[in-house]
Structures are given as C-alpha cells and as structure tokens.
C-alpha positions in Angstrom: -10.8 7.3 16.2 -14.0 6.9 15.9 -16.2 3.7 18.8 -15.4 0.5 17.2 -19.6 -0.3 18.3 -20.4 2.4 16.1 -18.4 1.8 13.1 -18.4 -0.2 10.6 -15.1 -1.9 9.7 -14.6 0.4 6.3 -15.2 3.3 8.5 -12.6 2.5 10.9 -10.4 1.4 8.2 -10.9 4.9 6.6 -10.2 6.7 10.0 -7.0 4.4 10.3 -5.5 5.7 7.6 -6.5 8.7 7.4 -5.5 9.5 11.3 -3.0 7.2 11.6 -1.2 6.0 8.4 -1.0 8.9 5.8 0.5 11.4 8.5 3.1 8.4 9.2 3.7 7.9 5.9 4.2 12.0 5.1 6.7 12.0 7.4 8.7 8.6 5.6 8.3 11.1 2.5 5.2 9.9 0.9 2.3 12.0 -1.0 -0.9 10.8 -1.3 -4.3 9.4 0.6 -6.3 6.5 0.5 -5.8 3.5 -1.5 -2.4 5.1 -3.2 0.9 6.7 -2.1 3.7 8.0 -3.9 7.0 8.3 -3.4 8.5 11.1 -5.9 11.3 10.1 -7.4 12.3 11.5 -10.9 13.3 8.1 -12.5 10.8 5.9 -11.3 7.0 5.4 -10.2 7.0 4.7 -6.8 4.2 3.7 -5.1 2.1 1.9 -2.1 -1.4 0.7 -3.1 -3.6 -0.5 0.1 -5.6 -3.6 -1.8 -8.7 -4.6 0.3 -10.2 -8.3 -0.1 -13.2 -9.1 -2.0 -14.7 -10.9 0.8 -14.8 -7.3 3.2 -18.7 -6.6 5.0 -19.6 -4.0 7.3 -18.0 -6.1 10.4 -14.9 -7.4 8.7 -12.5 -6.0 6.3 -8.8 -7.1 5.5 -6.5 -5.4 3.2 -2.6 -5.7 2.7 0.0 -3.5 0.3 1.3 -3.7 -3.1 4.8 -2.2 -3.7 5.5 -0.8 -6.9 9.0 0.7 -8.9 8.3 1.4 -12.3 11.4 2.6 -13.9 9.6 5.7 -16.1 11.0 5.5 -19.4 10.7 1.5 -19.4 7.1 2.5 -18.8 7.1 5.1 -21.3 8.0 2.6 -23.4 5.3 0.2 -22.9 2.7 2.2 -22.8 3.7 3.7 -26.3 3.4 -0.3 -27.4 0.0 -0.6 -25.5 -1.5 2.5 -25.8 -4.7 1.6 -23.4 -2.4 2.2 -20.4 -2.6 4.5 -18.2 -0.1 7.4 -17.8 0.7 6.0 -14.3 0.7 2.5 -13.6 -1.7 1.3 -10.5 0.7 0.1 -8.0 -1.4 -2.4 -7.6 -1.9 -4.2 -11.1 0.1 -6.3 -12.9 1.2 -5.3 -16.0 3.6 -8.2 -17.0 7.0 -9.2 -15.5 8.9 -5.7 -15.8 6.0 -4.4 -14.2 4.1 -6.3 -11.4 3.9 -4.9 -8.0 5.4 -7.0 -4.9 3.2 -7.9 -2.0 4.8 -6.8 1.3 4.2 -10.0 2.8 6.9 -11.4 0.6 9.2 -8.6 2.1 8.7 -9.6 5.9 10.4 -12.2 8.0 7.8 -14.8 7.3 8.3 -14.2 3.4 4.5 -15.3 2.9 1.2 -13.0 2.0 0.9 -11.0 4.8 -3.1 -9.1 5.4 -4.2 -7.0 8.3 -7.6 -7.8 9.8 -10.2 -4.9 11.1 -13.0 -6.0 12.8 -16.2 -3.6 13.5 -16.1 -5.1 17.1 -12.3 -5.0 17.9 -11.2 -2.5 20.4 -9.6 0.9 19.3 -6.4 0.0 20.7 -6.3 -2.9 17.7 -6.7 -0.7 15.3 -3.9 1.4 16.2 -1.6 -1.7 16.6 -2.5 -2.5 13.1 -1.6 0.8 11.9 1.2 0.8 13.6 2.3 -2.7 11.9 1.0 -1.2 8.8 3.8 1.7 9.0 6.4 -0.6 10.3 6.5 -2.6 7.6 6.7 0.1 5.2 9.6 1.9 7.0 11.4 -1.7 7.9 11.0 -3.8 5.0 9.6 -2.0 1.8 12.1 1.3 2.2 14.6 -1.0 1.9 13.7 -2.9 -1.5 12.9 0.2 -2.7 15.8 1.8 -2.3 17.1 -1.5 -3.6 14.9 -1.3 -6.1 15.9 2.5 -7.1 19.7 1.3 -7.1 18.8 -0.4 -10.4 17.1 2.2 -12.1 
C-alpha cells in the first residue's frame, strides 16, 4: 500500500481495493474491479456497486455499498417497456421499487447508513482495517440477503 503522506485519499482508496478488496471478494466468488462486482448467477443480476460521496477531496473520501438482485427476466421485461435502459442495471441506481439497490448499512447490526472514511493522513494500518470491514460485511451480512434474495427468484 502505497505512504498514506504521499497519497491522496482516492489513491489510497484505489490501492484498497485493488490490493485488498477485489482479491477478497474473488475468492467470495465475485468478478469484477472498481466501482462494480458481480456475482454470476444465471437468474439474476447480482451485484456490489462501491458509491463514493459527492463531498470526497484529495485528503478525505468516504464511500459505502449498494447491493443489488435483479431477477433477469423481470428486467427484461422492463427494459422492453423503457427502452433507454441499459442492458445491465447499475447496482447502484434506482430503477423503481422492483428494482432499487439496498445499502449495506441497512444489512448490519446497527440497521442505519453505514460509510467508510479514508483519510490522506490516516495510517496504513486504517486502511487495511477498513478493507477488512469492507469484506466483512459483504461475506457476513450481504451473502446472506443475497442468498435470501436468490431464494425468491
């Protein structure tokens, strides 16, 4: 990981998840990099999208995660009514009530909007505490309601 005195909070953010989240998440069965992850599944779009805050600068970023299953032919379905969508939903928009992504905050304990912070002068040791919270509550609480969410498919 790259010195936290030399980075900017986006670059350590990038190095996060590149070093630290996306193997993690390859090994939970995920394909993808960046902002979006997928989990293949044949009946539905499964996905992670990392949303970053508006407010982010060079010395401060926070970002938290969308969870999305999108039963594929009720998508099919809408996008052959709206035909501006995309092939693949964003797991990170809302498309109306069918279709809107869950924020894993409201997965955790505290049931409440959930971000992680990065700051351009935190230690490295942060960093990897957040990522490892970051894949913790993927594996702990949004598996789960996904599988959940896959029962009903």
């Amino acid at each position: 990981m790259a010195d936290p005195h030399a980075a900017t909070a986006q670059e350590l953010y990038r190095t996060m998840m590149r070093d630290r989240v996306a193997p993690r998440l390859r090994e939970l069965g995920w394909k993808g990099s960046g902002q979006r992850f997928e989990l293949p599944d044949p009946r539905a779009w499964v996905q992670l999208g990392f949303q970053s805050s508006r407010s982010n600068s060079a010395s401060s970023l926070k970002f938290t995660i969308n969870i999305s299953v999108i039963d594929r032919q009720a998508w099919g379905a809408h996008q052959a009514e709206h035909p501006g969508l995309p092939a693949q939903p964003n797991p990170s928009t809302h498309y109306g009530p069918q279709f809107s992504p869950v924020r894993i905050g409201h997965l955790l304990a505290a049931r409440q909007d959930t971000w992680w912070h990065i700051s351009a002068a935190q230690p490295v040791d942060r960093v990897i505490r957040a990522a490892n919270g970051v894949v913790a509550s993927i594996s702990d609480y949004a598996m789960p309601e996904i599988r959940h969410r896959l029962g009903h498919v």
